[in-house]
C-alpha positions in Angstrom: 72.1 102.6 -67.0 70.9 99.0 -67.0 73.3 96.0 -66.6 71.0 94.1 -68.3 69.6 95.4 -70.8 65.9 95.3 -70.4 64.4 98.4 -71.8 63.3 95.9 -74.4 61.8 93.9 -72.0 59.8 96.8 -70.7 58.4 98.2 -73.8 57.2 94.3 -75.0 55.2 94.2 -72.1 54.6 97.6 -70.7 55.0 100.6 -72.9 53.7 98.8 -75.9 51.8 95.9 -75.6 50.4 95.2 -78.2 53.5 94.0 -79.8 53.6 91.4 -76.5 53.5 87.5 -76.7 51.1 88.1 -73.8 49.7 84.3 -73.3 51.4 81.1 -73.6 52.3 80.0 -77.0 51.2 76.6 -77.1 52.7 73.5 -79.3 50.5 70.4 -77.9 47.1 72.8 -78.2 45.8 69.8 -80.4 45.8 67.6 -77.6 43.8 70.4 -75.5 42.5 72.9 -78.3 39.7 74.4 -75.6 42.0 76.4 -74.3 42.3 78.4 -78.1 38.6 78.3 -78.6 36.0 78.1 -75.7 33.4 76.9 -78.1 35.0 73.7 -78.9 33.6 72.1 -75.4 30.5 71.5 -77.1 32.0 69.0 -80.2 33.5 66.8 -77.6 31.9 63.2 -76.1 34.2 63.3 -73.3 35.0 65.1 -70.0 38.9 65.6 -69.5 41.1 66.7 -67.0 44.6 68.1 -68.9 47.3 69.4 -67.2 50.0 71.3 -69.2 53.6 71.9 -68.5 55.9 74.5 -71.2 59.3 75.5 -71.2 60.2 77.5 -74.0 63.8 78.2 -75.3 65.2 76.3 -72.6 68.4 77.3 -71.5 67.7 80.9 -72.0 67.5 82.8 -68.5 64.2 84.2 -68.4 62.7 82.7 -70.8 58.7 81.8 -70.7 57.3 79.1 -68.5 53.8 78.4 -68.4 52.1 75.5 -66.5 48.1 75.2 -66.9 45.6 73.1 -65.7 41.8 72.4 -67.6 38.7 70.7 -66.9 35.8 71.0 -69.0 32.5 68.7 -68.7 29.4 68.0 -71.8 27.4 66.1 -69.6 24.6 68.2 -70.5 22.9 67.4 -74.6 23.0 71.0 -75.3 25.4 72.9 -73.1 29.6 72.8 -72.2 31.2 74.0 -69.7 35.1 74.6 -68.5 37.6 75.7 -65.9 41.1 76.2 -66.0 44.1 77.7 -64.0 47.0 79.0 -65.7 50.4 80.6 -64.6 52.7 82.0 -67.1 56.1 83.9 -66.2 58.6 85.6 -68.6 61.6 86.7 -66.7 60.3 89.3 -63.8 56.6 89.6 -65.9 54.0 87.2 -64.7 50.5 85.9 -64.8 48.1 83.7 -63.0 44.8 83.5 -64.1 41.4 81.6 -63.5 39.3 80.9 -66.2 35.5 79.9 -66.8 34.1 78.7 -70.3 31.0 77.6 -71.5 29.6 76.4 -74.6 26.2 75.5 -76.5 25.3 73.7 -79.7 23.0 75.8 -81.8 20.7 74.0 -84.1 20.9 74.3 -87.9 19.3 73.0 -91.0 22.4 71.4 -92.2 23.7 68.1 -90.7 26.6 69.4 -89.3 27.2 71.2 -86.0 27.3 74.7 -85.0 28.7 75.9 -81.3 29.4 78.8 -80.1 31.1 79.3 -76.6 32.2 82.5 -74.1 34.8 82.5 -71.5 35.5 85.0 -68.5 38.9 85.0 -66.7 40.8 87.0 -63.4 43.9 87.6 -64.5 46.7 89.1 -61.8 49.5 90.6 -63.6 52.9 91.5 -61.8 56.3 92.9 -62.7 58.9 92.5 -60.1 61.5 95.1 -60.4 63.5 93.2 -57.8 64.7 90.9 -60.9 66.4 94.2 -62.4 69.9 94.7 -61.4 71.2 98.3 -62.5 74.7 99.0 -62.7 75.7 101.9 -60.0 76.9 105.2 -62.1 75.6 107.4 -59.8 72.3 108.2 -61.6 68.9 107.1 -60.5 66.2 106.6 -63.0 62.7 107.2 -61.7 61.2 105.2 -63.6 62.5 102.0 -62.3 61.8 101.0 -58.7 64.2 98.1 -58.1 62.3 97.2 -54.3 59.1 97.0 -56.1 56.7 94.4 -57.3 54.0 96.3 -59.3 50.7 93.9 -59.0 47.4 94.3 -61.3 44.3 92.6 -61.3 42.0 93.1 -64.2 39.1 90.6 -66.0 39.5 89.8 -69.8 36.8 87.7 -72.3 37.0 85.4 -75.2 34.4 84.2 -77.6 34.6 81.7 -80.1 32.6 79.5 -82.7 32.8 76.1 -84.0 31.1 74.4 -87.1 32.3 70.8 -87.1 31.3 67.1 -88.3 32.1 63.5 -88.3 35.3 64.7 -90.1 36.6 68.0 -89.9 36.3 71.1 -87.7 36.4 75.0 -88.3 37.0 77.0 -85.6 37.3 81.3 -85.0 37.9 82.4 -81.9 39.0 85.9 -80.4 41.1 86.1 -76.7 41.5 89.0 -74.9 38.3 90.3 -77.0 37.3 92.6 -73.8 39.4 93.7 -71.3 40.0 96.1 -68.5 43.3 98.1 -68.2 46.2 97.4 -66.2 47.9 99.3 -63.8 51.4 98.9 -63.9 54.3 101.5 -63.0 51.5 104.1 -61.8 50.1 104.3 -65.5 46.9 102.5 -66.6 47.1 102.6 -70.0 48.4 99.4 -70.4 46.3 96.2 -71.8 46.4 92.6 -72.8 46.5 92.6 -76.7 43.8 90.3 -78.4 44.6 87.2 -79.7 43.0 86.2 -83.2 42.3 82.1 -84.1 41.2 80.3 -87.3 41.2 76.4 -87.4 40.5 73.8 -89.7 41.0 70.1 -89.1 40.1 67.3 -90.9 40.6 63.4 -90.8 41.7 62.1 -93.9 41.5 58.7 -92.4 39.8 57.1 -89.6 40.2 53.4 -88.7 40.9 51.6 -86.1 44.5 50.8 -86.7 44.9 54.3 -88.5 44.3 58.3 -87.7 45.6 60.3 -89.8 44.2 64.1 -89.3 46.1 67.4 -91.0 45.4 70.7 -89.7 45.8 74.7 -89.9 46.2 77.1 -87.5 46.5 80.9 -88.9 47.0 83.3 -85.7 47.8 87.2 -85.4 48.3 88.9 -82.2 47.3 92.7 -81.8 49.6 94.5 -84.3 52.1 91.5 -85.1 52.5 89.8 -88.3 49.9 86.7 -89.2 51.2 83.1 -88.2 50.5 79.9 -89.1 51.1 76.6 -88.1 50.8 73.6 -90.3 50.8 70.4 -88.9 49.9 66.0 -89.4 48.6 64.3 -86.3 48.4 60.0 -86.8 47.1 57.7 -84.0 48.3 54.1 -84.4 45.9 51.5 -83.0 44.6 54.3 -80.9 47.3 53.5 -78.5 50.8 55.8 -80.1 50.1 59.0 -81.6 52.7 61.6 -83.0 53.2 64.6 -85.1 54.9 67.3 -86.7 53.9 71.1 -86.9 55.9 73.6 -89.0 55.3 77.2 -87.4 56.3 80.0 -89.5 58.6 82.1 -89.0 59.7 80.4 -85.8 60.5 76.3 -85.2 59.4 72.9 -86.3 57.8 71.0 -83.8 57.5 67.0 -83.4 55.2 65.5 -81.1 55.0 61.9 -79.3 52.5 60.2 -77.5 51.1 57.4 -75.6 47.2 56.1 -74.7 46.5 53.7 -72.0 42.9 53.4 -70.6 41.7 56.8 -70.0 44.6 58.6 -69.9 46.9 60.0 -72.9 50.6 61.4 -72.0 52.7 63.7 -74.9 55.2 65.2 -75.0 57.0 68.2 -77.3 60.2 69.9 -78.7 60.6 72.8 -80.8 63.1 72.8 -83.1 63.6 76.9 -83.1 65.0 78.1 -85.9 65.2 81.7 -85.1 68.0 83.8 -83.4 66.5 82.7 -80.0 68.1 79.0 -81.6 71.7 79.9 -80.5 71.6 81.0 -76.7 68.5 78.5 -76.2 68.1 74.4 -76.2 64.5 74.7 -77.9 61.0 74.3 -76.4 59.8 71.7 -74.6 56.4 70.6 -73.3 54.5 68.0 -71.8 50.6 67.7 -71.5 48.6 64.8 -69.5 45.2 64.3 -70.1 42.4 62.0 -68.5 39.0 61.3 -70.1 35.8 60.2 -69.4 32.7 59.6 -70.4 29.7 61.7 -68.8 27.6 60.2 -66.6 24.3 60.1 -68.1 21.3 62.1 -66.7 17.7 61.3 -66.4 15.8 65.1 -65.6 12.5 63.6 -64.8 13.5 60.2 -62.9 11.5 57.8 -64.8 14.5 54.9 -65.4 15.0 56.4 -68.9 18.6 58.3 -69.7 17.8 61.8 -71.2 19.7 60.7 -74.7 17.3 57.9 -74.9 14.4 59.3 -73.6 11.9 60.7 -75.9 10.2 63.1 -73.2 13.3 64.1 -71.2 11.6 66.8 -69.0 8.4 64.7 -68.1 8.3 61.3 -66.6 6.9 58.6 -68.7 7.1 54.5 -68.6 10.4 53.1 -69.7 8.4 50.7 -72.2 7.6 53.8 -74.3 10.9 55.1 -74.0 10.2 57.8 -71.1 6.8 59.4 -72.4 3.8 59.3 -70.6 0.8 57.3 -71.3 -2.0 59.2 -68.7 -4.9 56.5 -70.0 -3.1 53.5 -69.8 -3.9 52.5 -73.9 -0.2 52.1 -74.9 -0.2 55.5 -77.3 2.0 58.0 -75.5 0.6 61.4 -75.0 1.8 63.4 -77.3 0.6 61.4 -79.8 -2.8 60.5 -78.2 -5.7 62.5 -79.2 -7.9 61.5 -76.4 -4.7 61.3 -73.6 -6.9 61.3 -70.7 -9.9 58.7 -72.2 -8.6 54.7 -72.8 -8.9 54.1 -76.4 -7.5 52.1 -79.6 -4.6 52.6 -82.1 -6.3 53.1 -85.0 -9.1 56.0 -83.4 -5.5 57.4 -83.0 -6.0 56.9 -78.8 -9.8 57.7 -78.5 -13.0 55.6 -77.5 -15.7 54.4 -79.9 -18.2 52.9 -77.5 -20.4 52.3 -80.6 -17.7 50.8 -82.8 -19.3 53.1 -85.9 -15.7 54.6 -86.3 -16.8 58.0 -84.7 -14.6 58.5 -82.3 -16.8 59.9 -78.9 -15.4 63.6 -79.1 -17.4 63.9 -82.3 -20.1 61.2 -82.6 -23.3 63.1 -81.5 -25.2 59.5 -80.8 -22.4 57.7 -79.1 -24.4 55.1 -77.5 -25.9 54.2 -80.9 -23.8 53.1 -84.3 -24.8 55.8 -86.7 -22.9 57.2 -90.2 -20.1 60.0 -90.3 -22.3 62.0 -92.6 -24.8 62.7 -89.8 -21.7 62.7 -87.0 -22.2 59.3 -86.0 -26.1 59.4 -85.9 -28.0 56.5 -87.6 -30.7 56.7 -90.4 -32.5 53.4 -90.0 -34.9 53.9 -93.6 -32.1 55.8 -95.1 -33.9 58.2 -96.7 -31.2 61.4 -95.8 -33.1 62.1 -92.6 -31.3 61.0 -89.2 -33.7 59.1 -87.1 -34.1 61.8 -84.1 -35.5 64.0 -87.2 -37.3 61.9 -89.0 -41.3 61.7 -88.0 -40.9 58.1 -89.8 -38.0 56.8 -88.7 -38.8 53.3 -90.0 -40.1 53.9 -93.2 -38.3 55.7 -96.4 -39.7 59.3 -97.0 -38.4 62.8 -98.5 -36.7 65.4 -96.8 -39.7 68.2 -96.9 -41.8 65.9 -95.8 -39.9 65.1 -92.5 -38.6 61.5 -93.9 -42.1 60.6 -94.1 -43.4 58.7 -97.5 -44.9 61.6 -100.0 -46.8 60.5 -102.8 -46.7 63.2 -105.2 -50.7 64.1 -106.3 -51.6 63.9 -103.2 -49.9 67.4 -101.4 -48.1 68.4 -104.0 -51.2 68.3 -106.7 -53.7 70.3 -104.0 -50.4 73.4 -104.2 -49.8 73.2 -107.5 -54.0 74.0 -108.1 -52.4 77.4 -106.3 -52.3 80.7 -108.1 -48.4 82.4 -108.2 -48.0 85.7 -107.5 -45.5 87.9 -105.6 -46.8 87.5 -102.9 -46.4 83.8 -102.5 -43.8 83.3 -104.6 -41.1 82.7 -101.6 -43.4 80.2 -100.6 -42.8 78.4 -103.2 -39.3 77.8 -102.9 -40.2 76.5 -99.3 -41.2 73.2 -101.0 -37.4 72.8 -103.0 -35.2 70.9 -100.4 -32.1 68.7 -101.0 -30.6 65.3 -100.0 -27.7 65.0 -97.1 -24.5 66.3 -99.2 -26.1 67.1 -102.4 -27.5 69.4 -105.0 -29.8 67.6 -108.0 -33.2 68.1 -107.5 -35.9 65.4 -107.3 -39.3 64.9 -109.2 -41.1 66.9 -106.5 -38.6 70.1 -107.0 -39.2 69.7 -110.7 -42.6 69.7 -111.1 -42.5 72.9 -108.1 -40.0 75.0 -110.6 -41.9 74.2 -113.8 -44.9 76.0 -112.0 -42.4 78.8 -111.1 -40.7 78.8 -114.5 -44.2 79.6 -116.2 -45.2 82.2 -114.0 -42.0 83.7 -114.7 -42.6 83.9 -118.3 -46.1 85.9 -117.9 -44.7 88.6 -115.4 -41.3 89.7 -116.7 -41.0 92.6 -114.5 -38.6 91.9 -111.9 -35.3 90.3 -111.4 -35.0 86.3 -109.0 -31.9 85.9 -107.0 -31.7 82.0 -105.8 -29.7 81.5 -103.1 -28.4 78.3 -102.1 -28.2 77.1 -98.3 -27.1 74.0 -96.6 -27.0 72.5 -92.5 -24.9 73.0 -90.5 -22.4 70.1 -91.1 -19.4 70.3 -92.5 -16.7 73.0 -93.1 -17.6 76.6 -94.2 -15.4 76.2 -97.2 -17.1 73.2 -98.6 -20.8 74.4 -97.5 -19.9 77.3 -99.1 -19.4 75.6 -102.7 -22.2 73.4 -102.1 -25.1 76.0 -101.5 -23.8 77.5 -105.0 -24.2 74.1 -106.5 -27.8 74.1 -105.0 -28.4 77.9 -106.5 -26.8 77.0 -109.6 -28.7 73.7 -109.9 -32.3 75.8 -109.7 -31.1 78.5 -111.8 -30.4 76.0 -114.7 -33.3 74.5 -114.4 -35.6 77.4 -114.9 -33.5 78.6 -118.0 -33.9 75.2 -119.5 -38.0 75.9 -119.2 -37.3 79.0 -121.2 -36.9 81.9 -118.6 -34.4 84.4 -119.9 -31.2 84.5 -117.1 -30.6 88.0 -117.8 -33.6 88.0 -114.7 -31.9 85.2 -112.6 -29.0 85.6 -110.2 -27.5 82.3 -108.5 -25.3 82.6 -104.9 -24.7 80.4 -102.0 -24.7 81.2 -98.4 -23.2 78.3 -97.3 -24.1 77.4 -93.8 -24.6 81.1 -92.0 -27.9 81.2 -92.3 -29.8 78.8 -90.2 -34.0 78.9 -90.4 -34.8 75.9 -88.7 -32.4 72.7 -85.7 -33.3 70.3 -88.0 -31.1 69.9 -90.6 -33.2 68.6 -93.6 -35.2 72.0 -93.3 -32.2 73.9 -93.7 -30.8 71.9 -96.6 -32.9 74.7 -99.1 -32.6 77.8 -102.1 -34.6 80.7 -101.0 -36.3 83.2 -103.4 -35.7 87.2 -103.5 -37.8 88.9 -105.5 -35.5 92.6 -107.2 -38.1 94.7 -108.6 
């Protein structure tokens, strides 16, 4: 038999714990909400120090006492990170615990925030047995050990996660989500019951003179019913704060508060209004907090602080707000497409010794102001040919005939006196060649195909592809479409001079097939001959 009766006791905390308050129920958790939800850390600007003192249904012999103490720090951009000490005792039950937290920001495509954070405690857990008086009727219960203090140690987790903005904050979080078993009266079945948390804050209004931010917090422990508390925080002048929380099922809670400096004191009292409200004189707590900012940080040492600094993890000039320059030209690496080689702002960081606007990297005569279309090489006659190809640099010629002069009659009247045949007839489409970037033909290409187009009218036994070709500038793509354009240009021609196109076939090759290093050469159609 028991004096006390504590068999109750015993099967809240021991036998059946998942019915057990089995951490601290807190009223000023607003003022310190980390402690609920581990990813929170990360939507703070501040480090703090708290330290938290509960006594809950005063006046009532055994009753709970908790006192904690909690530091976290979000010095770093992306990560938080906490510690905290707690002791919690509820008549001969206690325990002390050491906690670690940590937090990080995830990125999102919305403009609000997401966290998630993790923390990992050491919990001892004892039941001193000493605290039980029995009353002597001559029977001894086994069960109870009255000179014993049964001790446990054992490790539990949370997790949590955070979406938050300017003005509100949702928050899920999960205590006791992993745990190991307790040993406790030589049986080690015994656990600490999860905890369940779902938040949502959100400041109504937000001045200087005026805070005012409702809240809900909806709670369930293991098997117990769901809880809620509903509460109105307001900060006046940022200097007095208050509020008032109505938890169901259980009290109505008023809190007061002062700011000076860095430091913020409040205190607490639950108005119970359950049947521990007759032997008890309510709940009261106190909480004292001290913030600061974080120091900044500056990773790579280059005078810049990491939230400023553009190129945190490399050092850089402070000028260009922490990125490096290597070549000295005032366009930060990173954005410099020539970062080792001085150069200007509009060449986008490279040199142009030539000033022809082809950067060095890609002007194949870089001593020498030249066009883009022969990649930075100058035609002096501009006659298509680029002077290093051109036999007549100086004076204005055609592209077969090396960008020398050609006065048709001359070569072109002693090839025309030729016979066609199949034989030759690939020669003659040697003699068709094109201007830089384009496909109409010129007098001498016409006068060539009008030959070809009457011999192709007199032996009508065989089938002409024409394919197209170009040099070796430019992009396949747009080689591709301008050697058809070539083809196509031939093919129309000779239908136009009456040959029937049921025997022609126009393609391009683009650039793949190269005959010749000078580009004028290659600029060509070629004949195939399908009997």
């Amino acid at each position: 038999m028991i004096k006390y009766i504590l068999n109750t006791v015993i099967s809240l905390f021991i036998v059946v714990p998942v019915f057990s308050q089995q951490l601290p129920q807190y009223s000023l958790y607003k003022l310190n909400d980390v402690i609920i939800n581990p990813a929170l850390i990360s939507s703070k600007s501040y480090n703090q120090f708290s330290l938290m003192v509960r006594d809950q249904w005063s006046g009532f012999e055994g009753a709970p006492n908790t006192q904690s103490f909690s530091y976290y720090n979000v010095g770093h951009s992306e990560y938080g990170k906490g510690l905290s000490l707690f002791n919690d005792v509820s008549g001969p039950i206690s325990i002390l615990k050491g906690q670690i937290s940590a937090s990080k920001l995830l990125k999102t495509d919305f403009k609000h925030m997401l966290s998630i954070g993790a923390s990992l405690s050491i919990h001892n857990y004892s039941f001193d047995n000493t605290q039980l008086v029995l009353e002597d009727d001559g029977l001894i219960d086994p069960v109870i050990n009255t000179s014993l203090i049964d001790k446990s140690n054992g490790i539990s987790a949370n997790i949590g996660l955070s979406y938050f903005g300017e003005k509100f904050q949702i928050g899920a979080s999960i205590l006791n989500v992993a745990n190991t078993k307790l040993t406790i009266s030589e049986t080690n079945d015994n656990s600490l019951v999860s905890h369940y948390y779902l938040s949502f804050d959100y400041k109504l209004m937000d001045n200087s003179s005026l805070k005012l931010t409702p809240g809900l917090l909806i709670k369930k422990i293991g098997a117990s019913s769901i809880q809620f508390d509903a509460n109105l925080m307001v900060d006046l002048n940022k200097s007095f704060f208050g509020g008032v929380t109505y938890r169901s099922s259980d009290a109505f809670i008023t809190i007061l508060g002062v700011n000076y400096q860095n430091y913020s004191i409040a205190y607490s009292y639950d108005f119970t209004f359950t049947e521990m409200n007759i032997p008890s004189y309510g709940s009261h707590a106190i909480v004292v907090n001290y913030r600061f900012k974080p120091k900044p940080k500056d990773k790579d040492k280059d005078g810049v602080f990491d939230f400023e600094d553009e190129c945190p993890n490399t050092f850089g000039k402070i000028e260009l707000k922490g990125c490096p320059d290597s070549d000295n030209d005032n366009i930060i690496n990173k954005e410099d497409d020539c970062p080792f080689e001085y150069g200007t702002i509009e060449n986008s960081g490279c040199p142009d010794k030539d000033n022809d606007g082809i950067v060095d990297k890609y002007d194949e005569c870089d001593e020498t102001p030249g066009l883009k279309r022969f990649n930075g090489c100058p035609d002096t006659d501009n006659d298509g040919v680029k002077d290093d190809e051109d036999d007549c640099p100086n004076e204005k010629g055609t592209i077969k005939n090396n960008g020398c002069p050609e006065i048709i009659g001359d070569d072109t009247t002693a090839f025309l006196k030729e016979e066609i045949n199949r034989s030759n007839l690939i020669l003659w489409a040697e003699r068709i060649h094109f201007d830089y970037d384009k496909y109409n033909l010129d007098e001498n290409s016409k006068i060539i195909l009008v030959k070809i187009a009457e011999y192709l009218m007199i032996d009508r036994n065989f089938i002409l592809h024409i394919i197209g070709h170009t040099d070796k500038n430019g992009s396949k793509r747009y080689n591709k479409k301008l050697s058809i354009n070539r083809a196509n240009e031939v093919y129309k021609f000779l239908i136009k001079q009456g040959v029937n196109k049921s025997r022609l076939k126009a393609y391009g090759v683009g650039k793949s097939q190269q005959i010749s290093n000078k580009d004028n050469i290659n600029r060509r159609v070629e004949f195939k001959i399908i009997n």
